[in-house]
LUMTORMAR-280461 format. One line per 10 residues: number of its first residue (from 1); for each residue z, y, x of C-alpha. Coordinates in nm, 4 decimals, decimal comma. Example, Ala and Ser with C-alpha at 12.3 -4.5 7.8 and 13.67 -1.06 7.14 Angstrom:
! residues 2
1) 0,7800 -0,4500 1,2300; 0,7140 -0,1060 1,3670 .
END
This chain:
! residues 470
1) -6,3256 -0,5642 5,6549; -6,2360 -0,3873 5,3466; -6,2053 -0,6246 5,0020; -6,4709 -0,4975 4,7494; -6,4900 -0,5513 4,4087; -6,7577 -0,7980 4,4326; -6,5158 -0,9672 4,7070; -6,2798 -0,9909 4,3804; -6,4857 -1,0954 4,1144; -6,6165 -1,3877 4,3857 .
11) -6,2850 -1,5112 4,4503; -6,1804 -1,4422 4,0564; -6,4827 -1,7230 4,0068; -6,3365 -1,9840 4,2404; -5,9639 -1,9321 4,1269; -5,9985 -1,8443 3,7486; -5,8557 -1,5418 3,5813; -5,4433 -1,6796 3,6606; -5,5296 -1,7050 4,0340; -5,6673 -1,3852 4,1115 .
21) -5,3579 -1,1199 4,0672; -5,4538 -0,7401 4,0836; -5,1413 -0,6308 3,8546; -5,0417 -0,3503 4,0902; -4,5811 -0,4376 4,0260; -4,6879 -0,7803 4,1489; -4,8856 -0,6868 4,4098; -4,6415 -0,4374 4,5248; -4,3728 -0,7231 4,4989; -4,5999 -0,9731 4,7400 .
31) -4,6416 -0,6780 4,9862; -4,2869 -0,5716 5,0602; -4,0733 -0,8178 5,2942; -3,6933 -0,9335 5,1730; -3,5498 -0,6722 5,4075; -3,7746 -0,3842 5,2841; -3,8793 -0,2819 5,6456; -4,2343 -0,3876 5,6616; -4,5660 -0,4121 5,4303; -4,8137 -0,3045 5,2731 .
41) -4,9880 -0,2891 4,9183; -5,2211 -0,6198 4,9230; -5,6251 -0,5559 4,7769; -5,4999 -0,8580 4,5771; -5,3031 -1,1904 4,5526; -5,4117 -1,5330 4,5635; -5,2713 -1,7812 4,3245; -5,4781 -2,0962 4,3614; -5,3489 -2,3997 4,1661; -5,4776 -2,6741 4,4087 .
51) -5,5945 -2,7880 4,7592; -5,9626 -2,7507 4,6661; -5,9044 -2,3843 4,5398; -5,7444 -2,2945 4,8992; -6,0041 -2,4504 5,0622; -6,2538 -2,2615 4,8569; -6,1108 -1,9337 4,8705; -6,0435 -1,9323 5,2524; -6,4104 -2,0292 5,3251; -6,5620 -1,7547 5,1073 .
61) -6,2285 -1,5208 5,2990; -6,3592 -1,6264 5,6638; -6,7384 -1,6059 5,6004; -6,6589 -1,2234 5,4707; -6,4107 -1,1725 5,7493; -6,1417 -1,0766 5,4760; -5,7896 -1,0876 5,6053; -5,5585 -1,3515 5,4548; -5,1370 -1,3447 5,4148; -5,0114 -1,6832 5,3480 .
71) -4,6910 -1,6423 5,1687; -4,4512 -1,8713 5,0318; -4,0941 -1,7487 4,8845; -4,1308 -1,4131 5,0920; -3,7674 -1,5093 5,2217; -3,9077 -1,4377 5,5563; -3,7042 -1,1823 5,8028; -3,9844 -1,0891 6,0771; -4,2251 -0,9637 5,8560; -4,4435 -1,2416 5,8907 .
81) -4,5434 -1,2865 5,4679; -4,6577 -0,9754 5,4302; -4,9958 -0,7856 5,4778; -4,9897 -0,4401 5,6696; -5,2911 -0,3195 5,4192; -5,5759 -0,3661 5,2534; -5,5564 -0,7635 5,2595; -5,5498 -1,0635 5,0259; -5,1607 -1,2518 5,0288; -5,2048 -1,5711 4,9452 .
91) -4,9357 -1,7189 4,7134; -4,8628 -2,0848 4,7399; -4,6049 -2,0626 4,4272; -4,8444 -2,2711 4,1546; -4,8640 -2,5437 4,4024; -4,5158 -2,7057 4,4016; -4,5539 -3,0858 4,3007; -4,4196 -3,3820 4,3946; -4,7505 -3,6073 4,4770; -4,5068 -3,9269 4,5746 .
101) -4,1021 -3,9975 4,5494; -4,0620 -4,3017 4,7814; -3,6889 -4,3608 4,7161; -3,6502 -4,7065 4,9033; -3,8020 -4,5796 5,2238; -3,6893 -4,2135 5,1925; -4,0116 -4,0228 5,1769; -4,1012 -3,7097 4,9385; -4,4711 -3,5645 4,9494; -4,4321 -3,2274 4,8087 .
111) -4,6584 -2,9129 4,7768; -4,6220 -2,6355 4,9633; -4,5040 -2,3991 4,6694; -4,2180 -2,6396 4,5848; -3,8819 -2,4384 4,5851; -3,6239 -2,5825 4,8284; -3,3814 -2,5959 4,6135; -3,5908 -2,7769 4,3167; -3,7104 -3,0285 4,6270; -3,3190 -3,1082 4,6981 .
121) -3,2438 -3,1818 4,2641; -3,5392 -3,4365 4,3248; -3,4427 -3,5733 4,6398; -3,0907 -3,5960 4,4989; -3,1387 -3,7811 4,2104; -3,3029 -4,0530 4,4040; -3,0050 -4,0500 4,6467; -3,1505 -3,8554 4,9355; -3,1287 -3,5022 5,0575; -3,3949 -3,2844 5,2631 .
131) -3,3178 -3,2704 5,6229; -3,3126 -2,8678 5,6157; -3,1017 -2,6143 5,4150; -3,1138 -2,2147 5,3980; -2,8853 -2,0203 5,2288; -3,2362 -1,8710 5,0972; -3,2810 -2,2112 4,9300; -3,3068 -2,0825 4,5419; -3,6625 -1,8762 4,6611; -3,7939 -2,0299 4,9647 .
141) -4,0531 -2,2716 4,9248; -4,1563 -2,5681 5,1622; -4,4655 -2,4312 5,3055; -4,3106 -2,1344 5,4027; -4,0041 -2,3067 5,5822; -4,2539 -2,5511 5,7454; -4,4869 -2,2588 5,8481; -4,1651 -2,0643 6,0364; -4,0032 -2,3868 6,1694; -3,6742 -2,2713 5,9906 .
151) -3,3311 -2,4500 6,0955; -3,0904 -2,3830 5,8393; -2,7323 -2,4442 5,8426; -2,7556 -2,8522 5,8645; -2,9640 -2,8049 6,2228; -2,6647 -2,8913 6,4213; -2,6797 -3,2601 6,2245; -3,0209 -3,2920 6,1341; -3,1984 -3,1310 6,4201; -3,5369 -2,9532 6,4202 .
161) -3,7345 -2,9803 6,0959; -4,0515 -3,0803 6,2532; -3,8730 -3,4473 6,4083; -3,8413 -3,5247 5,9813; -4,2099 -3,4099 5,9064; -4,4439 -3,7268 5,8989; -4,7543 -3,5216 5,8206; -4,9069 -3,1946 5,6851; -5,2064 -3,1267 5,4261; -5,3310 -2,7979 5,6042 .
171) -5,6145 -2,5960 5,5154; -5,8052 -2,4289 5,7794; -5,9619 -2,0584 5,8062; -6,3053 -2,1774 5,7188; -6,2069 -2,3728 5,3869; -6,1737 -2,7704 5,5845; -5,9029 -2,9749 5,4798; -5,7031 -3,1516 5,6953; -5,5684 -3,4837 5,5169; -5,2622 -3,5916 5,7246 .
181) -5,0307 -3,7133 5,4651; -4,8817 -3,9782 5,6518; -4,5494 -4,1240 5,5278; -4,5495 -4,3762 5,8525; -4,2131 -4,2906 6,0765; -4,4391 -4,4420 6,3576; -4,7845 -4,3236 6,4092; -4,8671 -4,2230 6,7439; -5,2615 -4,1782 6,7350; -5,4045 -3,9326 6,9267 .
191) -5,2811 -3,5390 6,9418; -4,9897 -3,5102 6,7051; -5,1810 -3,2158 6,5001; -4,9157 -3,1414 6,2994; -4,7094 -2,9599 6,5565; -4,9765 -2,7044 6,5430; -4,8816 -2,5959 6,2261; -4,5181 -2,5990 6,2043; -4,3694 -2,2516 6,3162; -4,7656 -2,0995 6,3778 .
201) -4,6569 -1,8752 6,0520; -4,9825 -1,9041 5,9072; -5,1733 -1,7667 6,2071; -5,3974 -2,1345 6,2580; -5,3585 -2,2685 5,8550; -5,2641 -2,2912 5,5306; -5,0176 -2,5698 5,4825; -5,0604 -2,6704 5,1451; -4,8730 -2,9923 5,1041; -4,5914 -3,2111 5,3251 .
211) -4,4369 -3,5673 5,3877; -4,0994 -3,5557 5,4848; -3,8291 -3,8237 5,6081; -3,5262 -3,7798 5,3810; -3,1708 -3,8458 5,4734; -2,9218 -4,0564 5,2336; -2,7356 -3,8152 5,0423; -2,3684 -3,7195 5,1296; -2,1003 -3,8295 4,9000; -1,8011 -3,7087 5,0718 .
221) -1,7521 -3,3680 5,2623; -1,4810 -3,2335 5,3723; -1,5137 -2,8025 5,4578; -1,2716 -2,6298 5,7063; -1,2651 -2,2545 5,8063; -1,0744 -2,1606 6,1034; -0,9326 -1,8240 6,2376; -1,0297 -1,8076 6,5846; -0,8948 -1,6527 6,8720; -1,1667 -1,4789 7,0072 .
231) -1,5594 -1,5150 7,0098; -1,5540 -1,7395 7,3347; -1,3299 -2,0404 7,1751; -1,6131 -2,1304 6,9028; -1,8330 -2,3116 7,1784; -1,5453 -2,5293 7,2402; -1,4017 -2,5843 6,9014; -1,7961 -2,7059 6,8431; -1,7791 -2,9268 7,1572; -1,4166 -3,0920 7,0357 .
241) -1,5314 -3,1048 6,7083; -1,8621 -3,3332 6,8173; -1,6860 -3,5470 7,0205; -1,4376 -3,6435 6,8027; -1,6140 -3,5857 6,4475; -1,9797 -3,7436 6,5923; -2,2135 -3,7920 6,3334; -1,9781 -3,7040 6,0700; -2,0097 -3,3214 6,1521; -2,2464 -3,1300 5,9555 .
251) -2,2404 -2,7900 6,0291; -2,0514 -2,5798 6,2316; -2,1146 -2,1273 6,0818; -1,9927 -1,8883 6,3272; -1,8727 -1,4990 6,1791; -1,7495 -1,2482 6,3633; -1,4849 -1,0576 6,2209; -1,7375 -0,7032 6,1474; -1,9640 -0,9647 5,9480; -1,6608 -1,1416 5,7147 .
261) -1,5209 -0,7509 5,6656; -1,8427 -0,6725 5,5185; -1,8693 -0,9760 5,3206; -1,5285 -0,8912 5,1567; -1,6064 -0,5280 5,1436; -1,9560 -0,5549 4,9389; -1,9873 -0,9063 4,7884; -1,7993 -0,9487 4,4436; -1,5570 -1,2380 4,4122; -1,4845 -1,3088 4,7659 .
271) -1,1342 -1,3637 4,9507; -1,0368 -1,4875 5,2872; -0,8076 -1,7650 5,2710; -0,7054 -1,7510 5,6118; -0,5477 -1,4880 5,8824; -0,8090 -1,1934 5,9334; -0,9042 -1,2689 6,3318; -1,1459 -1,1934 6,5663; -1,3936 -1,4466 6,4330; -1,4320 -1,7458 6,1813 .
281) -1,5771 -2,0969 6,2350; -1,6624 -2,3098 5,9163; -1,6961 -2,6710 5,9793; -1,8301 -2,9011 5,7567; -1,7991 -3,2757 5,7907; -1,9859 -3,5135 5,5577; -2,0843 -3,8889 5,5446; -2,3388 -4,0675 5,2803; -2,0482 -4,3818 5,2570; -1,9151 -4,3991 4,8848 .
291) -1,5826 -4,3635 5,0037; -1,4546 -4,2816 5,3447; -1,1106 -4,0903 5,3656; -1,1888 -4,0427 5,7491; -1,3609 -3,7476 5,7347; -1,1196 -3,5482 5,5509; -0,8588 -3,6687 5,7838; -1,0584 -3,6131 6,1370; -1,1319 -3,2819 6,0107; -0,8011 -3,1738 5,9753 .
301) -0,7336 -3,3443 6,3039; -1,0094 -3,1226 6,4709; -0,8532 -2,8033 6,3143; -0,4479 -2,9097 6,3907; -0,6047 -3,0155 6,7328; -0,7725 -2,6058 6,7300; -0,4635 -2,4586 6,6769; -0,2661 -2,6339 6,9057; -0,4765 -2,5661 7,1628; -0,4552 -2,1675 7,0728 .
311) -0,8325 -2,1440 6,9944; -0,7416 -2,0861 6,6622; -0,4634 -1,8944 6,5170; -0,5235 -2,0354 6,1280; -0,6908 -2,2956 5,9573; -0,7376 -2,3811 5,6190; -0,9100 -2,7455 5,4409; -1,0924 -2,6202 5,1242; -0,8985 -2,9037 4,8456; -1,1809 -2,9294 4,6148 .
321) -1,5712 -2,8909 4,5540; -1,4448 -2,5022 4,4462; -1,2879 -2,3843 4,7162; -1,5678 -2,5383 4,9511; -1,8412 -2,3567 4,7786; -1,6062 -2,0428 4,7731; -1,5588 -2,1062 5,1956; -1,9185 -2,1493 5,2523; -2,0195 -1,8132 5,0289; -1,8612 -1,6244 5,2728 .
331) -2,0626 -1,7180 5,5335; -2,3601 -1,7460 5,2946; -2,3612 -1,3655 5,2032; -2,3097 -1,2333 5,5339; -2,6903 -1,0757 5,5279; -2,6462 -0,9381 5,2152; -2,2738 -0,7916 5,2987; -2,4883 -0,6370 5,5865; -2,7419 -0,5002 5,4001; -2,4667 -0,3444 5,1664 .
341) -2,3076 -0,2478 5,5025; -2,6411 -0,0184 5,5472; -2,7832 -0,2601 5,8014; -3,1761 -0,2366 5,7692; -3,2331 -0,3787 6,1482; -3,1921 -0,7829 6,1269; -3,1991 -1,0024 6,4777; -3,2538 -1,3863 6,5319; -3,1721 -1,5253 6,9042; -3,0100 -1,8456 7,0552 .
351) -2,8768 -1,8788 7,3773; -2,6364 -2,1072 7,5255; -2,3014 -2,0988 7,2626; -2,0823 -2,0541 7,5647; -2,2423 -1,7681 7,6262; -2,1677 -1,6115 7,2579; -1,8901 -1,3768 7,4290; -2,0541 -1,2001 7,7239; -2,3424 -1,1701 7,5525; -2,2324 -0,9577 7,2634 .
361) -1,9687 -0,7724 7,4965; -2,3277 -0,6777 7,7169; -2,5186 -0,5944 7,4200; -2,2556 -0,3350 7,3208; -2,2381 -0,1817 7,5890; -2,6132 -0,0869 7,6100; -2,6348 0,0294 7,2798; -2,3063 0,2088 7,3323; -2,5631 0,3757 7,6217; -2,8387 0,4077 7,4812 .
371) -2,7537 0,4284 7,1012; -2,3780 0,5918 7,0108; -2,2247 0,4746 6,7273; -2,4622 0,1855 6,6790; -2,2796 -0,1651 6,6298; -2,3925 -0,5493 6,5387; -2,2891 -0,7362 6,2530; -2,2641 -1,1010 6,4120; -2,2823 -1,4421 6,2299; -2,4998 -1,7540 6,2942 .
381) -2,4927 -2,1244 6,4060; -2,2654 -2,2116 6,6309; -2,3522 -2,5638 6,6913; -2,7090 -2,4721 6,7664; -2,6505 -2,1606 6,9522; -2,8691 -1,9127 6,7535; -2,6561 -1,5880 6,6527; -2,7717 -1,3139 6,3643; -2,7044 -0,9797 6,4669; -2,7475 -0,7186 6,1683 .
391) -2,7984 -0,3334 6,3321; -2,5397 -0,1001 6,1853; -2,4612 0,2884 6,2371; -2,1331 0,4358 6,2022; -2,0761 0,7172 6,0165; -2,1533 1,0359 6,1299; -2,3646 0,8730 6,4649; -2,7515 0,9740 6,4967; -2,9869 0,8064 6,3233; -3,2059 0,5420 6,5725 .
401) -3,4913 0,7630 6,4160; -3,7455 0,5490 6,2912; -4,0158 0,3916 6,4715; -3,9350 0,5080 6,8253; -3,5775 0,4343 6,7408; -3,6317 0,1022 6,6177; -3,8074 0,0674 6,9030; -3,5642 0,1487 7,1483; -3,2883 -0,1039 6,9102; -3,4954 -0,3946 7,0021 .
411) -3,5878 -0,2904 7,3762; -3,1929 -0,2792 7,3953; -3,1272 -0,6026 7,2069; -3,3782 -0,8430 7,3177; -3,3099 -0,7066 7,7331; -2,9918 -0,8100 7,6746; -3,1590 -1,2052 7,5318; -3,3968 -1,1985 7,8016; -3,0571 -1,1191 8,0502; -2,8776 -1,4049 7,9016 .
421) -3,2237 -1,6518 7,9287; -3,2122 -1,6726 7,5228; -3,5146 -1,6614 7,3062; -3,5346 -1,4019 7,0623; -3,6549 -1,6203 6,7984; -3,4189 -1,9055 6,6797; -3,5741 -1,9888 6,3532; -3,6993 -1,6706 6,1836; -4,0262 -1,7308 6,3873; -4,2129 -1,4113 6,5293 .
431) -4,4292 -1,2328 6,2658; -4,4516 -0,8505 6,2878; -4,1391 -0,7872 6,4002; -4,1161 -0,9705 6,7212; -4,4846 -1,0341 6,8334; -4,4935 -0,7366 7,1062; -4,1754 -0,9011 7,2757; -4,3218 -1,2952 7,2876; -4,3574 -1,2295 7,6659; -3,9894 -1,2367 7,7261 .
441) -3,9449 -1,5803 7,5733; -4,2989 -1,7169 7,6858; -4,5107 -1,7292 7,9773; -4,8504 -1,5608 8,0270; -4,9994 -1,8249 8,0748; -4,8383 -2,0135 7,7054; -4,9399 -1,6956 7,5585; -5,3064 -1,7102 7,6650; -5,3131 -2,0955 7,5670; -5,1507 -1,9928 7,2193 .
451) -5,4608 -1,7025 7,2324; -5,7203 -1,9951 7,2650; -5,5926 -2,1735 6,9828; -5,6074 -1,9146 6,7663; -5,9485 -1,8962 6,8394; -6,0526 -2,1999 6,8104; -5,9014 -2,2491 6,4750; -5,9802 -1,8993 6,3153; -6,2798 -1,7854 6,5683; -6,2888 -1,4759 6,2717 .
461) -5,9258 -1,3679 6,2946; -5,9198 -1,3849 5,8873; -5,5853 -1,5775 5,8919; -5,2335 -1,3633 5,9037; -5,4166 -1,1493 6,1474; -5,1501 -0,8726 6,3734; -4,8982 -1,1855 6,3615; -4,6877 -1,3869 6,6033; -4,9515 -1,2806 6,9153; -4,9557 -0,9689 7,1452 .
END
């Protein structure tokens, strides 16, 4: 239903004149998606300022069947933030306090608006870190993350976000609040609700606040980049590197050589330290002891050990906290070298890592059948298996030609996932962009299940509706 006027100058009287945003820039702004591919202009945004004001304004939203956008940093990449018309976003960004800082046992309750990276200064400075982190960390927010499932670049060490999230405020369609801001590492009541939530991208709730498990800050990392040999040797650089690393290994970036060349091409103040190869593995090995020369030394063990085994062809140990922020950047602006690249197409899929070479090799040659002169930019997590593949065109090739070419990108792209039994979601979640391909990574009958919860939960469709479902 369409938002009237009196719609806004209702929800204007629960939110006050700061939480009701018509301004049409910052409108605009909340309806566009980071890679500029899908949108629309919102009726409105909705700024509430606490739990009570979300609870409010999604009652009054549901009774009126208006359509609601939860939206956190807008970092997203499947268009799942933004409306596709005349809806309400809702804008978690005034709710971002810390309700509790348990620094003995290691818990944070945060809002949902919190930024990521102002949630990591806090955690920090009582000796913890957050169990996730996104190169997106400076504009994401925690609701968002939690609401998309995200992994981050710390997955391969930390595992899933959800196994560190001891509860969730949430906010249902019709305005109830669900209070389960547990900070308990044990509580095994009844249905585990909270799974619900995490990675339903706003489709069942409104996550408003979180209680996390933290993780005792690092205090000595040691960062590594490696020229590899080819694309195939990174699954079993990862698997050497876990044995003999264990916990000590952090993270473990893959980048193809097309990715790093863009990187250097279109990113300022970037250099590769190492021979230019067929792909680039970063490792990252950290431990929370005040002092442990180990992990400097069983890194450079891992990468000798590389070498000598001809996986890799160079190697280099970054020798201060410089050099490792300067290794990890290029991995860290491989989207945006894409995007300066001309890549407007982004992809998010995991499959086995030993896998990582016959699966690109197969995906070029469909496009090179059904799309000449089309490439992929490839980068992602190696230790976790989930590879980012950024659509480019040479010069001079056709144009995929809009819709029905986009269209016939992803047919060829997520075939090739579905080929390979990947999932062409690793931790950007569904949204727009993937929803009418769920059925290659799901079952019919999931899908129908996932159908009945929606239902149940938002019996008017009001929340995120045209979203994660077929």
């Amino acid at each position: 239903m369409a938002v009237t006027a009196s719609d806004l100058a209702a929800l204007r009287a629960i939110l006050g004149p700061q939480g009701l945003i018509e301004d049409p820039e910052r409108r605009r702004a909340a309806g566009t998606d980071w890679l500029g591919e899908y949108g629309g202009l919102p009726a409105a945004v909705l700024a509430p300022a606490t739990v009570e004001e979300v609870s409010r304004a999604l009652a009054y939203a549901s009774a009126h069947a208006l359509a609601v956008v939860p939206q956190g940093g807008n970092t997203g990449l499947a268009g799942g933030s933004v409306p596709e018309g005349d809806e309400l976003v809702l804008s978690l960004g005034r709710m971002r306090a810390v309700r509790r800082l348990d620094a003995q046992a290691g818990v944070v309750v945060a809002e949902a608006g919190i930024v990521l990276s102002e949630l990591e200064r806090v955690a920090g400075e009582a000796g913890w870190r957050v169990p996730v982190d996104l190169a997106a960390r400076d504009s994401a927010q925690l609701g968002g993350v939690l609401a998309t499932n995200a992994g981050g670049v710390r997955y391969l060490r930390d595992g899933p976000l959800h196994g560190s999230v001891l509860g969730l405020e949430v906010v249902l369609a019709d305005g109830t609040v669900l209070d389960g801001l547990s900070v308990l590492p044990k509580n095994n009541t009844g249905y585990h609700l909270k799974n619900l939530f995490l990675g339903s991208e706003g489709t069942l709730g409104v996550i408003t606040a979180a209680s996390l498990a933290l993780r005792p800050a690092d205090r000595v990392r040691a960062t590594a980049l490696l020229s590899l040999a080819d694309l195939e040797g990174a699954a079993t650089v990862v698997t050497r590197a876990r044995r003999d690393l264990g916990a000590l290994l952090a993270a473990a970036e893959l980048m193809e050589d097309g990715a790093m060349r863009a990187v250097l091409r279109h990113v300022p103040d970037t250099r590769l330290p190492v021979a230019q190869a067929p792909a680039y593995l970063l490792l990252e090995a950290a431990s929370a002891a005040p002092s442990d020369p180990a992990v400097r030394e069983r890194l450079l063990a891992v990468a000798e050990g590389a070498m000598g085994a001809g996986l890799a062809v160079d190697a280099v140990l970054a020798g201060s906290e410089g050099e490792a922020r300067a290794l990890w950047r290029l991995r860290e602006m491989a989207l945006e070298g894409a995007q300066r690249a001309g890549s407007r197409h982004m992809y998010d899929v995991s499959l086995p890592a030993a896998d990582f070479g016959p699966f690109v090799r197969h995906l070029r040659g469909e496009l090179g059948e059904r799309l000449p002169g089309w490439d992929v930019l490839v980068y992602g997590h190696a230790g976790d298996g989930n590879l980012h593949l950024n659509a480019v065109r040479a010069e001079g090739a056709a144009p995929a030609g809009e819709e029905d070419g986009w269209r016939r990108l992803d047919e060829a792209v997520y075939g090739v996932v579905a080929a390979h039994a990947g999932s062409i979601s690793a931790e950007h979640g569904i949204g727009r962009a993937k929803r009418d391909y769920l059925g290659l990574s799901r079952t019919p009958a999931e899908i129908a299940l996932m159908w009945r919860i929606k239902r149940a939960l938002d019996p008017t469709g009001c929340l995120n509706p045209g979203k994660v479902l077929p």
